[in-house]
RODO-2510 file (C-alpha; in nm, 4 decimals, decimal comma):
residues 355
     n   res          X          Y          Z
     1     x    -0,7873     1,0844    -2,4175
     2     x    -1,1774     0,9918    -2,4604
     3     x    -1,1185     1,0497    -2,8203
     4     x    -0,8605     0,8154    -2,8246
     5     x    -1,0377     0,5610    -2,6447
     6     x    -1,3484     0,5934    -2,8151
     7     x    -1,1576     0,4850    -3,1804
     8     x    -1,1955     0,1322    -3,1794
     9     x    -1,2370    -0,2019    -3,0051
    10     x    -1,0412    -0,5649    -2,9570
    11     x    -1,0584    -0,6306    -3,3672
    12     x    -0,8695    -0,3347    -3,4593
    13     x    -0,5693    -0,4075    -3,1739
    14     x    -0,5793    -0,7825    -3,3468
    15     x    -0,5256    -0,6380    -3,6807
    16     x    -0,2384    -0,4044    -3,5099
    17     x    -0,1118    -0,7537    -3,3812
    18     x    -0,1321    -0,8576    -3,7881
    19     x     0,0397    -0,5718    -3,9509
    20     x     0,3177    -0,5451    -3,6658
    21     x     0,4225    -0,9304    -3,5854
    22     x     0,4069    -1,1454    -3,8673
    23     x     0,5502    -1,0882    -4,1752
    24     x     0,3260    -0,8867    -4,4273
    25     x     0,5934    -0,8776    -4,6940
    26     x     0,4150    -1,1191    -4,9490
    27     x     0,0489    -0,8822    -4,8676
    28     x     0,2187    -0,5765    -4,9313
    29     x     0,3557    -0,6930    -5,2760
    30     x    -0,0037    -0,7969    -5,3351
    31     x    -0,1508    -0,4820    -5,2288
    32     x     0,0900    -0,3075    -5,4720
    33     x    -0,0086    -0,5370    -5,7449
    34     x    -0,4068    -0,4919    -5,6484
    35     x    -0,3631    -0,0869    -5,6324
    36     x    -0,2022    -0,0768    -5,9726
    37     x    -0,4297    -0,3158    -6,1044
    38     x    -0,7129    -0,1267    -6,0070
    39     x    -0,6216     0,1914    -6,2208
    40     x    -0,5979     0,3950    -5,9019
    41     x    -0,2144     0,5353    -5,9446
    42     x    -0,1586     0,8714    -5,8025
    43     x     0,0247     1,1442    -6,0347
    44     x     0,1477     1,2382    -5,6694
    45     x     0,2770     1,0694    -5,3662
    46     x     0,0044     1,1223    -5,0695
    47     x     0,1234     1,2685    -4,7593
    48     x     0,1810     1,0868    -4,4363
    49     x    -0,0367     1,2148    -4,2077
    50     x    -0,0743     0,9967    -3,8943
    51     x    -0,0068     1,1304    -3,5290
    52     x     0,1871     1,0055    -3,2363
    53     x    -0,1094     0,8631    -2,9781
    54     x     0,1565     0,8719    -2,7497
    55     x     0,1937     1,2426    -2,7409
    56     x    -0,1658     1,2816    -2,6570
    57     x    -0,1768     1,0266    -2,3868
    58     x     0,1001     1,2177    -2,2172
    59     x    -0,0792     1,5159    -2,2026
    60     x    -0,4167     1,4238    -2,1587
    61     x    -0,3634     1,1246    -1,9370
    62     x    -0,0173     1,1553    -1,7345
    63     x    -0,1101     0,8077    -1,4898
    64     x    -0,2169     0,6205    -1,7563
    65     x     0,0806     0,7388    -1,9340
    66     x     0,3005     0,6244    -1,6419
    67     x     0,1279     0,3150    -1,5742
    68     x     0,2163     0,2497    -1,9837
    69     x     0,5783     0,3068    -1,9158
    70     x     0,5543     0,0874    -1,6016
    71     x     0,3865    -0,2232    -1,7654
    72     x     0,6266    -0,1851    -2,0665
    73     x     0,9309    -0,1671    -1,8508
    74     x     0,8546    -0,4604    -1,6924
    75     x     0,8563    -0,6810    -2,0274
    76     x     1,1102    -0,9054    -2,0813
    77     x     1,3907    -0,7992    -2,3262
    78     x     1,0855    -0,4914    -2,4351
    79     x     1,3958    -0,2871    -2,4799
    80     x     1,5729    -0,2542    -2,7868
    81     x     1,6421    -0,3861    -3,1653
    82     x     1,9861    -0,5004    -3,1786
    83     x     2,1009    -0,8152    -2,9637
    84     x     2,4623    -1,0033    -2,9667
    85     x     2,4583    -1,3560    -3,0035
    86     x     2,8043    -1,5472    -2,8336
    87     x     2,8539    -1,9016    -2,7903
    88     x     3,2085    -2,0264    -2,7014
    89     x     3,3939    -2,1474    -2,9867
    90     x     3,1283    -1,9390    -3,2380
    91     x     3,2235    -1,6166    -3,3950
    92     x     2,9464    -1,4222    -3,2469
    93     x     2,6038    -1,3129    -3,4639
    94     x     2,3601    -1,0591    -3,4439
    95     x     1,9855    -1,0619    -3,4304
    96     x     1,7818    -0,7511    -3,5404
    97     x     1,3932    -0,6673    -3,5306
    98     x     1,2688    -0,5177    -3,8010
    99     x     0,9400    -0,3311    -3,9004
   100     x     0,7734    -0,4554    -4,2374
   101     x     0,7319    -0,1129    -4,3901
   102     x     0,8650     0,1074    -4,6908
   103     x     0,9032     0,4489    -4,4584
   104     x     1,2614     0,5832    -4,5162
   105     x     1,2607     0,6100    -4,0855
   106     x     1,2466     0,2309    -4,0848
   107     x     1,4269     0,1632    -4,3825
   108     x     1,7765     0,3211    -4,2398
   109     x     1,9563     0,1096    -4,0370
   110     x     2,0899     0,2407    -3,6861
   111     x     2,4668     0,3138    -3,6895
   112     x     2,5478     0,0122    -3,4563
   113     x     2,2552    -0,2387    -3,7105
   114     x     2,4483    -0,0834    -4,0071
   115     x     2,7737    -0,2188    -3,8685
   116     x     2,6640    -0,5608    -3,7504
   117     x     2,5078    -0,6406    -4,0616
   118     x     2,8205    -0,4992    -4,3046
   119     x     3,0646    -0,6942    -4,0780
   120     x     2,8504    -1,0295    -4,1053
   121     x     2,8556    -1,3313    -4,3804
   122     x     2,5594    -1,4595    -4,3670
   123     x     2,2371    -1,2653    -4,3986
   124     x     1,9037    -1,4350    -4,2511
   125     x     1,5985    -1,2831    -4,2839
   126     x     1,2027    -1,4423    -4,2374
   127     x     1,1285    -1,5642    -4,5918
   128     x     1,3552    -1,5181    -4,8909
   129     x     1,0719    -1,5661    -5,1179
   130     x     1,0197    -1,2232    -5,1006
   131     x     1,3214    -1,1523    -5,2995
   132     x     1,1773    -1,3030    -5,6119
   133     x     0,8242    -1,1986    -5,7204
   134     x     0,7746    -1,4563    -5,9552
   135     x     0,8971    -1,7672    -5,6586
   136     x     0,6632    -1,5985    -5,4276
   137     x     0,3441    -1,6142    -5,6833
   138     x     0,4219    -1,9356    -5,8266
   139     x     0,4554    -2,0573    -5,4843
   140     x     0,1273    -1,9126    -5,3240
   141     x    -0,0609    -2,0591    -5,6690
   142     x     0,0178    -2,4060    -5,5914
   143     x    -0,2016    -2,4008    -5,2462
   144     x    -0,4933    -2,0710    -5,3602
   145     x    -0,7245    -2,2078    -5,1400
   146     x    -0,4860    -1,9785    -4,9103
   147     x    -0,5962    -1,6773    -5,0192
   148     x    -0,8705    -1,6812    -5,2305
   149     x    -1,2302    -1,9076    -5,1497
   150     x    -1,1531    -2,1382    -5,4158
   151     x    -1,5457    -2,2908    -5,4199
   152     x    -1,8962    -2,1272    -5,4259
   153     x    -1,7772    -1,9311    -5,1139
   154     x    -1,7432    -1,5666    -5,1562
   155     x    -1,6383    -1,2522    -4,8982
   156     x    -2,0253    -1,1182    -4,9362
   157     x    -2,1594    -1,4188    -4,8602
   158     x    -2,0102    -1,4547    -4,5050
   159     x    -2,1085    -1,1061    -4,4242
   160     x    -2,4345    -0,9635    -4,2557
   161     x    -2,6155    -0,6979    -4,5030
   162     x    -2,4703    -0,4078    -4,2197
   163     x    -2,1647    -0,5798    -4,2311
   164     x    -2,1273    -0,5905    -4,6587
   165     x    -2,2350    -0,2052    -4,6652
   166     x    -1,9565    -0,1388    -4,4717
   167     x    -1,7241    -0,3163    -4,6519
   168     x    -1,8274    -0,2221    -5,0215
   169     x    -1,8087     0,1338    -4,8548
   170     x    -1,4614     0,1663    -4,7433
   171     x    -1,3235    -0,0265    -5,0581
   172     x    -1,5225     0,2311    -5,2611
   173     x    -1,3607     0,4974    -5,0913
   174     x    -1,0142     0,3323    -5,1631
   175     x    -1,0831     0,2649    -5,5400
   176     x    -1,1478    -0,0896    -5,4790
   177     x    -1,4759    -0,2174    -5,6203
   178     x    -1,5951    -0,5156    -5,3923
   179     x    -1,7025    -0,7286    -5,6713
   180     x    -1,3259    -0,7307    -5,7996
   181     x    -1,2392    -0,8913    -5,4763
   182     x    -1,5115    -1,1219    -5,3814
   183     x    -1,3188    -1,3938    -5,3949
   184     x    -1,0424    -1,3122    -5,1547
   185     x    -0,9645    -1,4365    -4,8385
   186     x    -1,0759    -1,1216    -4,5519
   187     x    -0,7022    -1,1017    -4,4176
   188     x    -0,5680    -0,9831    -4,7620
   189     x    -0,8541    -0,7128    -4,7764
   190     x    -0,7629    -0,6056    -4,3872
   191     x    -0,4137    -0,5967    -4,4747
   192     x    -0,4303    -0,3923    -4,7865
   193     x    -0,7033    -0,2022    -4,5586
   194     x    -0,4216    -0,1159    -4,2725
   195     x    -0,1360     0,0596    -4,3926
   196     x    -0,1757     0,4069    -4,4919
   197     x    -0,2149     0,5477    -4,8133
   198     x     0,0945     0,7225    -4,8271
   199     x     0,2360     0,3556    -4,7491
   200     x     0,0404     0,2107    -5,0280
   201     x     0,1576     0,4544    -5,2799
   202     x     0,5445     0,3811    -5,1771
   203     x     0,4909     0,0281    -5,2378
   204     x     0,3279     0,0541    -5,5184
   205     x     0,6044     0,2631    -5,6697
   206     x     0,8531    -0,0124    -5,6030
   207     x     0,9805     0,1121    -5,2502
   208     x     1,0861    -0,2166    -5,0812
   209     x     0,9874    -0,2635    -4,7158
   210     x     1,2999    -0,2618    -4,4863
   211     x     1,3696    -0,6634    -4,5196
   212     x     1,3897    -0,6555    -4,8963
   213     x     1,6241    -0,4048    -4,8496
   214     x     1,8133    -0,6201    -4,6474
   215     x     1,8286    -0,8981    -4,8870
   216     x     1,9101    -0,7108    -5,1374
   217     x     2,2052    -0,5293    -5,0012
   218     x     2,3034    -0,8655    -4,8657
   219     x     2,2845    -1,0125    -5,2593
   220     x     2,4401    -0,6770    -5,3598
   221     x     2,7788    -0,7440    -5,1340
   222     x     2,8391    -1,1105    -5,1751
   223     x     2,6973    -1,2182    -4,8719
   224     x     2,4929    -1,4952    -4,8241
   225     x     2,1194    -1,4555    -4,7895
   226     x     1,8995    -1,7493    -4,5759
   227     x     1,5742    -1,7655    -4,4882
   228     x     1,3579    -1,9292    -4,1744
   229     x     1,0166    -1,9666    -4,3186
   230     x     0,8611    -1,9574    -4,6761
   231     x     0,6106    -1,7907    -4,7698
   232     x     0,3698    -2,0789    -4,7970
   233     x     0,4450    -2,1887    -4,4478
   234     x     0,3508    -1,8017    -4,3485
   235     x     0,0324    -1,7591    -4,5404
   236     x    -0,0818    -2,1465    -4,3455
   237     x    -0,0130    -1,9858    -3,9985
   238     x    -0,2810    -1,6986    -4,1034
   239     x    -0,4963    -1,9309    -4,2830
   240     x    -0,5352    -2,1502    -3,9826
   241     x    -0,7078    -1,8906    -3,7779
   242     x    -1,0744    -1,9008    -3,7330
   243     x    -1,3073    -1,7456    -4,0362
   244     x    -1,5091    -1,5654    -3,7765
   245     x    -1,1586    -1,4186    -3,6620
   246     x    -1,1035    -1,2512    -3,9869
   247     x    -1,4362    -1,1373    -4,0937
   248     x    -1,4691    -0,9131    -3,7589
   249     x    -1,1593    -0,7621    -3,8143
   250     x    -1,2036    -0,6883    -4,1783
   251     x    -1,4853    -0,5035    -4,0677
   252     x    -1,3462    -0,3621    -3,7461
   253     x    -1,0655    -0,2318    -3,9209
   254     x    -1,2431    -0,0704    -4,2239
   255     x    -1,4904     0,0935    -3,9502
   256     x    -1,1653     0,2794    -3,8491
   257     x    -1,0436     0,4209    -4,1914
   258     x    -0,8025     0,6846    -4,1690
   259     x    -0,7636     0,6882    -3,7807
   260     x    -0,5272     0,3583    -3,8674
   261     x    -0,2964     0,6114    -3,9566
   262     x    -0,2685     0,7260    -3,5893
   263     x    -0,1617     0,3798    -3,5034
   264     x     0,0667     0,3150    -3,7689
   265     x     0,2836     0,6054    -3,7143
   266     x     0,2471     0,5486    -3,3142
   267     x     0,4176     0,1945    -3,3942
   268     x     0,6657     0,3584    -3,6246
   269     x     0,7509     0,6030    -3,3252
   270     x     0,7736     0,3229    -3,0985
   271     x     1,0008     0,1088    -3,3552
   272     x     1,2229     0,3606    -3,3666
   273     x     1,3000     0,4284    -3,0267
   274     x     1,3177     0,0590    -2,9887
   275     x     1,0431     0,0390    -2,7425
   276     x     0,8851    -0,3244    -2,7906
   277     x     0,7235    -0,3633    -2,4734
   278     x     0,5384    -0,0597    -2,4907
   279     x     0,3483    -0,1710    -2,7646
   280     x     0,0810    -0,3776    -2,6335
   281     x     0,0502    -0,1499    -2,2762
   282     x     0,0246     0,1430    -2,5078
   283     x    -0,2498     0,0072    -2,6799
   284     x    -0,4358    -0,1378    -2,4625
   285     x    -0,4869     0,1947    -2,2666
   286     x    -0,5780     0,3571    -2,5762
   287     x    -0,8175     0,1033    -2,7418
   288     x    -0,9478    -0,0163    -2,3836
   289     x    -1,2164    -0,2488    -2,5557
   290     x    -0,9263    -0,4398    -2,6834
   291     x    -0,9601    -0,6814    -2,3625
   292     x    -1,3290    -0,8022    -2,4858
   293     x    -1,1231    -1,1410    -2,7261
   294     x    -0,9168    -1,3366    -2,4989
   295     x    -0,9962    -1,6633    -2,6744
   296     x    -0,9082    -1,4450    -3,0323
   297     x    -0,5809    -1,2706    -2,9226
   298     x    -0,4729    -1,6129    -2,7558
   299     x    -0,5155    -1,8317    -3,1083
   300     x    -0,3637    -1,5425    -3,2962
   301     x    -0,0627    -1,5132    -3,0379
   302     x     0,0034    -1,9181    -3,0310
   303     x    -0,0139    -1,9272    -3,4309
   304     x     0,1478    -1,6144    -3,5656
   305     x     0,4251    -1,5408    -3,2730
   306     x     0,4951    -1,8093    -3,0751
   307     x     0,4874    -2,1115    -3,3222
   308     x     0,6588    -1,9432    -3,5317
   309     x     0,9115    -1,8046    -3,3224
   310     x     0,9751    -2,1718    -3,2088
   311     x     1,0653    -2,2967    -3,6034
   312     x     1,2771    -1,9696    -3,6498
   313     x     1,4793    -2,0359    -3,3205
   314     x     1,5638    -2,4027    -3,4743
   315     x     1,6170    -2,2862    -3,8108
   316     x     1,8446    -2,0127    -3,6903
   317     x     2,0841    -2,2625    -3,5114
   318     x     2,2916    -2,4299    -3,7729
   319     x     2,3384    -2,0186    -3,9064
   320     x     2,4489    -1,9135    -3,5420
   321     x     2,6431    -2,2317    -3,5828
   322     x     2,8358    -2,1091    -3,8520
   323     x     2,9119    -1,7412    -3,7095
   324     x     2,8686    -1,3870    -3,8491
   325     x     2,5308    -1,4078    -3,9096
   326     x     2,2855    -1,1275    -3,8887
   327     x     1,9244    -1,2427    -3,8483
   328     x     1,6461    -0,9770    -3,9338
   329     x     1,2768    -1,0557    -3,8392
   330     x     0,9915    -0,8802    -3,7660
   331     x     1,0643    -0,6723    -3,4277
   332     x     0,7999    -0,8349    -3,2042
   333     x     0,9290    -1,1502    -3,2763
   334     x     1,2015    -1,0328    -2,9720
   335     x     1,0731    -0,9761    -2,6883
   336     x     0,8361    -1,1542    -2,4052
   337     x     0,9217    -1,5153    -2,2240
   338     x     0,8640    -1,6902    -2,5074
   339     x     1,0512    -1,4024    -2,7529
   340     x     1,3586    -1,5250    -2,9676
   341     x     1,5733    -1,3455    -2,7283
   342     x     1,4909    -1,5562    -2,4835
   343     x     1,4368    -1,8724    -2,6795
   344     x     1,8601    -1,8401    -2,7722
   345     x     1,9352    -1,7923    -2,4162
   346     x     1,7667    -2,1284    -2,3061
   347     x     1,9492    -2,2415    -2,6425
   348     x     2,3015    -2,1753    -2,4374
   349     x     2,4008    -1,8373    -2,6045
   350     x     2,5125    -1,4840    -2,4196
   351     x     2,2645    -1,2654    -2,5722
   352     x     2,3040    -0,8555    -2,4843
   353     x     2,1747    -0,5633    -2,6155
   354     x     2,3817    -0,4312    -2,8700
   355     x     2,2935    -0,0678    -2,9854
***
């Protein structure tokens, strides 16, 4: 357990709050794009190699472990990735969460998802941008200033000398010179920094993460295929974070190189078994320094999940007006108080687990 505690401090859980609640499909198309660009293709796909953290809490802890469980039991709607939507008068509609990755575990549907989504009409998922490369580019160019320092600014140039060794380091390591990405904003480096490499290599092979693979089934069968955001409106939420913000966990998460594979497949593990609420407990406990950025976690939480789940809940309504829709968005968009489960309730629907 001290190992585990010892791996990292409040940046790195931020940047777990990045890659697991907003929508990373538009940075993971990027990243693709960046690691073929950069000459780096593999004649083989890398191996997954993560570990469960949960396993070792478990063992090595067994009251922390418990006290996990506890906390996570008592989140609201922390249970589960399926929910029915009923109104009187509406053919119901089914909301799904969904994890933003390529791995063939995420990528196939649970038997009761699978049915939900081949019985519905409609097809909603965060931004349908990602369905067309081309839309998405030609709409991130119109606003760069987004994702790239579009004066004198560059990423070096915000950093402390310690800081810029560190980075130019673990970008070496993954192929990436740092003077080919001066210019970029530090959430697209921390992004493409995140996922693992056997991640990177799917993507970059043309794998699509789970909600392409929605939209395109949905395209595939007739149905029709909505969206909630666009990609532009996504890119603004991150954007509108603090600088300092996204420096520190640039470097944070870079500091923690491969042991991000640990906590990717922990998050996978708890996706599958649908445990939502046992994210943030788990991680807490394991990455105790995690506590040190209230003022940090609280602009990143009103931004990236709340706002956002606020314009998704009234977007979604005239689609749940209609009936036989299935909405798919990022899984942590469910639960908590101010989760879209709960935001449909207080909008006057039934809304019960479904699978």
């Amino acid at each position: 357990m001290k190992r585990v505690v010892a791996m990292a401090d409040h940046s790195a859980v931020l940047w777990l709050k990045l890659l697991a609640a907003i929508n990373v499909l538009f940075l993971l198309s990027f990243m693709a794009v960046a690691t073929l660009a950069s000459g780096q293709a593999r004649a083989e796909m890398p191996e997954c190699t993560g570990k469960d953290l949960m396993a070792s809490i478990r063992t090595d802890d067994p009251d922390t472990f418990r006290r996990i469980e506890q906390e996570a039991a008592a989140t609201v709607n922390g249970k589960g990735l399926l929910w029915k939507l009923e109104k009187e008068g509406r053919a119901p509609s089914f909301l799904f969460g969904t994890m933003h990755m390529t791995d063939p575990r995420v990528t196939s549907l649970p038997p009761a998802a699978q049915r939900a989504f081949d019985a519905s009409q409609t097809v909603v998922i965060e931004t349908t941008d990602v369905v067309d490369p081309a839309r998405m580019m030609a709409a991130v160019m119109k606003k760069p200033e987004l994702t790239m320092f579009t004066d004198d600014t560059t990423l070096p140039s915000l950093l402390s000398p310690e800081d810029a060794a560190v980075v130019d380091a673990a970008l070496a390591k993954r192929g990436i010179p740092l003077a080919s990405v001066i210019k970029m904003k530090p959430w697209i480096l921390a992004t493409m920094a995140v996922l693992p490499a056997c991640e990177t290599a799917r993507k970059a092979a043309g794998a699509p993460v789970l909600d392409v693979k929605l939209a395109k089934d949905a395209e595939a069968s007739g149905k029709k295929l909505e969206g909630l955001e666009t990609a532009t409106e996504q890119l603004e939420a991150m954007a509108s974070l603090p600088m300092d913000f996204h420096l520190e966990g640039l470097v944070e998460t870079l500091k923690l190189g491969d042991r991000m594979d640990d906590i990717v497949e922990t998050m996978i593990t708890l996706y599958l078994r649908g445990d939502m609420g046992m994210y943030w407990p788990l991680f807490r406990a394991a990455l105790p320094d995690a506590a040190g950025d209230e003022a940090g976690y609280a602009a990143f939480e009103e931004a990236m999940i709340t706002e956002r789940n606020k314009t998704m809940a009234g977007k979604a309504e005239p689609l749940l007006a209609a009936g036989n829709a299935f909405i798919a968005v990022g899984a942590l968009h469910l639960p908590g108080p101010d989760g879209l489960v709960e935001l449909f309730r207080k909008a006057g629907y039934t809304v019960s687990p479904a699978g």
